[in-house]
C-alpha positions in Angstrom: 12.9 252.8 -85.6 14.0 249.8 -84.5 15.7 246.6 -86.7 13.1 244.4 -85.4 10.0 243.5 -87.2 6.9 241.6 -85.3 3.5 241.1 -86.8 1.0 239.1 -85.0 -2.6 238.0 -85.5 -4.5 237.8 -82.0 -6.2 234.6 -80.7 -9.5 236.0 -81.2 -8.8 236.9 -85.0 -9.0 233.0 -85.7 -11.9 232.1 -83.2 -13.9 234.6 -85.5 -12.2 233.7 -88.9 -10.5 230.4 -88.3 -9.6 230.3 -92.0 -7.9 234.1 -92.2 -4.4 234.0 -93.8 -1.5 236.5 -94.6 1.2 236.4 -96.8 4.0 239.0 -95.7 6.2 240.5 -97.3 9.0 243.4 -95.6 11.5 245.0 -97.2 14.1 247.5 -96.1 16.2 250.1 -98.5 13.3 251.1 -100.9 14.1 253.9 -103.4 10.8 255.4 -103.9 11.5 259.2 -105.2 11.9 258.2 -108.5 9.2 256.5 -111.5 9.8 253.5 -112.7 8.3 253.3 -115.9 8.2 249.4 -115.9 6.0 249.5 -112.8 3.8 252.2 -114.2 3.1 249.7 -117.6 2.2 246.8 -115.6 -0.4 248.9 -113.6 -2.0 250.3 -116.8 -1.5 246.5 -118.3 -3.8 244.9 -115.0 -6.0 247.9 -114.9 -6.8 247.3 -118.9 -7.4 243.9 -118.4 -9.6 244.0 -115.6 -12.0 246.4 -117.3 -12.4 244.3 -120.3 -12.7 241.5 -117.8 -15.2 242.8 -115.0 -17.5 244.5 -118.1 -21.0 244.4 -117.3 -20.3 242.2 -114.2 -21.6 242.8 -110.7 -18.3 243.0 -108.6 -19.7 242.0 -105.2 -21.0 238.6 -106.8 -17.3 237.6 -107.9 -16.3 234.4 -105.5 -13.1 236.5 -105.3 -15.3 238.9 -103.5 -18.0 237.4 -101.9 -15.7 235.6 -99.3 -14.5 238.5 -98.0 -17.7 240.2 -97.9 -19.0 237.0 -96.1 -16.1 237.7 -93.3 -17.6 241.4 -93.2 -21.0 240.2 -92.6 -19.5 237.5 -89.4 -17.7 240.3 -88.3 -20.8 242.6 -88.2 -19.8 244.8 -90.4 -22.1 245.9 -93.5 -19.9 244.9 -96.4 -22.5 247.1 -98.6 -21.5 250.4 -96.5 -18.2 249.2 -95.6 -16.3 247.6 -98.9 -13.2 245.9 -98.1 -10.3 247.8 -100.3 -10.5 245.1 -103.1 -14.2 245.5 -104.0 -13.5 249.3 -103.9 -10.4 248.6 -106.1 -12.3 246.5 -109.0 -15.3 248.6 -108.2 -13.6 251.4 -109.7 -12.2 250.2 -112.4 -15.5 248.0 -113.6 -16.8 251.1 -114.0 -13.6 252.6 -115.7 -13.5 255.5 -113.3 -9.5 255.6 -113.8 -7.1 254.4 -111.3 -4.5 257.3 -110.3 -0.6 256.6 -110.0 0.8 257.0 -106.3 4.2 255.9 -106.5 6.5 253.1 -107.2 6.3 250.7 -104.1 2.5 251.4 -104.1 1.6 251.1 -108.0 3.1 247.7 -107.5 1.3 246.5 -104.9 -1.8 247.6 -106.6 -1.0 246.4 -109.7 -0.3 242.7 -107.8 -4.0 243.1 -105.6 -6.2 243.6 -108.9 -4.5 241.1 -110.7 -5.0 238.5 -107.6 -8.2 240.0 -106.7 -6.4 240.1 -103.3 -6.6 242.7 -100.7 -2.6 244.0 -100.1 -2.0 247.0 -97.3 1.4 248.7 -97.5 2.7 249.9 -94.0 5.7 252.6 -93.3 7.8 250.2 -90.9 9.3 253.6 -89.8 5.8 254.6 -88.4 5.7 251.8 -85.6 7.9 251.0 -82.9 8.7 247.7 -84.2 4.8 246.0 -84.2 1.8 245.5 -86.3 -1.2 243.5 -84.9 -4.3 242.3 -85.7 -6.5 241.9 -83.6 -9.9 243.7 -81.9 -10.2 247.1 -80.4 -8.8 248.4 -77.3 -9.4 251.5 -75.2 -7.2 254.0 -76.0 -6.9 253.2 -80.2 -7.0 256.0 -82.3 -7.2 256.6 -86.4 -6.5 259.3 -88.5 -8.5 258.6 -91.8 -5.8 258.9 -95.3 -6.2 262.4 -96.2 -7.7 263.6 -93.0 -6.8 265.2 -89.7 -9.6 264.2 -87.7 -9.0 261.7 -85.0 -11.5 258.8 -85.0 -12.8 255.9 -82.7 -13.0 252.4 -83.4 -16.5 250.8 -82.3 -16.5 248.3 -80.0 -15.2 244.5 -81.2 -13.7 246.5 -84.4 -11.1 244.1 -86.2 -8.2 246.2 -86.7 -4.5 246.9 -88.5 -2.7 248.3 -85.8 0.5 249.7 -83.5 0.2 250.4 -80.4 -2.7 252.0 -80.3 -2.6 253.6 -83.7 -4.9 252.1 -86.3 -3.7 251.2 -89.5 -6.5 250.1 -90.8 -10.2 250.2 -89.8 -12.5 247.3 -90.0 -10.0 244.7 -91.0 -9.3 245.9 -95.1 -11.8 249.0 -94.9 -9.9 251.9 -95.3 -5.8 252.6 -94.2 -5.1 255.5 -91.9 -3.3 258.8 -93.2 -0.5 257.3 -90.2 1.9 255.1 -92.0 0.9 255.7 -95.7 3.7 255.4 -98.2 5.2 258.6 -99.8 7.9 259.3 -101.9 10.5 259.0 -98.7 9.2 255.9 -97.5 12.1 253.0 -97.6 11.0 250.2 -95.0 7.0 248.7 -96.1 5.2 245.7 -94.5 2.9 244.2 -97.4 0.1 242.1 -96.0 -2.3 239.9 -98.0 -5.4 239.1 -96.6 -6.6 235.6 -97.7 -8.5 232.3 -96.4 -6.7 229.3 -96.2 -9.6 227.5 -97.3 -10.6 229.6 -100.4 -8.0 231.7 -101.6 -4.3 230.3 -100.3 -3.3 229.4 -103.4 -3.5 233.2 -104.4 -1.9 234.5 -101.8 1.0 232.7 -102.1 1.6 233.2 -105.6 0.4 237.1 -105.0 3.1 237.0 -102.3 5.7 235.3 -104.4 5.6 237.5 -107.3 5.2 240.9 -105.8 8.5 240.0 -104.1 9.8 239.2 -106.9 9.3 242.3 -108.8 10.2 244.1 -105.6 13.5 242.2 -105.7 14.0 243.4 -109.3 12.9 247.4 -109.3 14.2 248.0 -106.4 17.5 246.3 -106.2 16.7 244.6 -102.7 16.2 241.2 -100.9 12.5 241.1 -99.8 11.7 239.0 -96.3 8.7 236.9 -97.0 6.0 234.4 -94.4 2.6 233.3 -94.1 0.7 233.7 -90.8 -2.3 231.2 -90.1 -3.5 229.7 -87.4 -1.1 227.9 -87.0 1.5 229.9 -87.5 0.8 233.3 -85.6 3.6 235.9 -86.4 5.7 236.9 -88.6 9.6 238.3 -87.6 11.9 240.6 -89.8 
């Protein structure tokens, strides 16, 4: 793996959502073998307070939510076959399906996305050869769905998560590839959080700032943080 970092959001990603925004977060030296019982609290704590707070209400009507299905539906993708990981997320727990622990670095991140009602991926950094994108499908991309073997095809003008031509992610924040997911051995993670400047930035930020935060404290490391807009196109670790 190389020391260098780049993730980048393609021209085209802004011509069709001029207001998309990331925070980033990467972070090297992870210890992830072990629980943390602090982490595993503060997941239970958000995941209680969610279902007390999403009780007898229609998650795809949430303004949290609607946005991004909105960005589905310009995208042309059916947000009602295709929900973006945060409705799925709240989905679940509005109807108090349980929410399973993973492991540290990704109980945290999920713990931070249902509190912020924020979409946040979690990337292996020593998966890619140094690059993430964004951006549309290619010829030649491939993805492996999590849990499965079975190599897949994008469809055409599919907004994508991915290196090289490995997909990370399908249709934007659908569903993360088995390629890349963090286990117990993972020590270098990309955290993106998917945002619009225009609806949701104040989240984002503050999702971004305190995940690193917590990151900082658990795991006894210096998180790398940025924001990529359209004005500002990559992000460098």
């Amino acid at each position: 793996m190389s020391n260098f970092f780049r993730f980048n959001v393609a021209d085209q990603v802004f011509e069709a959502l001029p207001e998309s925004c990331f925070g980033t977060i990467a972070i090297r030296g992870a210890g992830n073998t072990e629980a943390v019982p602090a982490i595993s609290d503060f997941l239970n704590e958000q995941i209680a307070l969610q279902e007390e707070k999403l009780a007898g209400v229609n998650v795809k009507e949430l303004p949290a939510i609607a946005c991004y299905r909105q960005a589905f539906t310009q995208l042309g993708v059916n947000p009602n076959k295709f929900m973006c990981s945060i409705e799925a997320l709240l989905s679940r727990i509005a109807k108090k399906k349980g929410f399973p622990s993973i492991n540290p670095l990704v109980d945290l991140a999920n713990a931070i996305s249902i509190k912020y009602a924020l979409p946040i991926g979690a990337h292996d950094l020593s998966t890619m050869e140094g690059e993430l994108s964004v951006r549309f499908a290619e010829p030649g991309d491939t993805f492996v769905a999590f849990g499965s073997t079975e190599v897949e095809t994008p469809e055409e003008k599919e907004l994508l998560y991915v290196a090289g031509h490995h997909i990370r992610t399908r249709r934007w924040i659908w569903r993360q590839s088995e390629v890349g997911k963090i286990t117990a051995d993972t020590t270098d993670v990309f955290f993106p959080i998917d945002g619009f400047a225009d609806i949701n930035k104040e989240q984002v930020l503050a999702a971004r700032d305190e995940l690193s935060l917590l990151l900082a404290r658990y795991f006894d490391l210096q998180p790398v943080v940025g924001f990529v807009d359209r004005a500002n196109r990559e992000f460098r670790f």
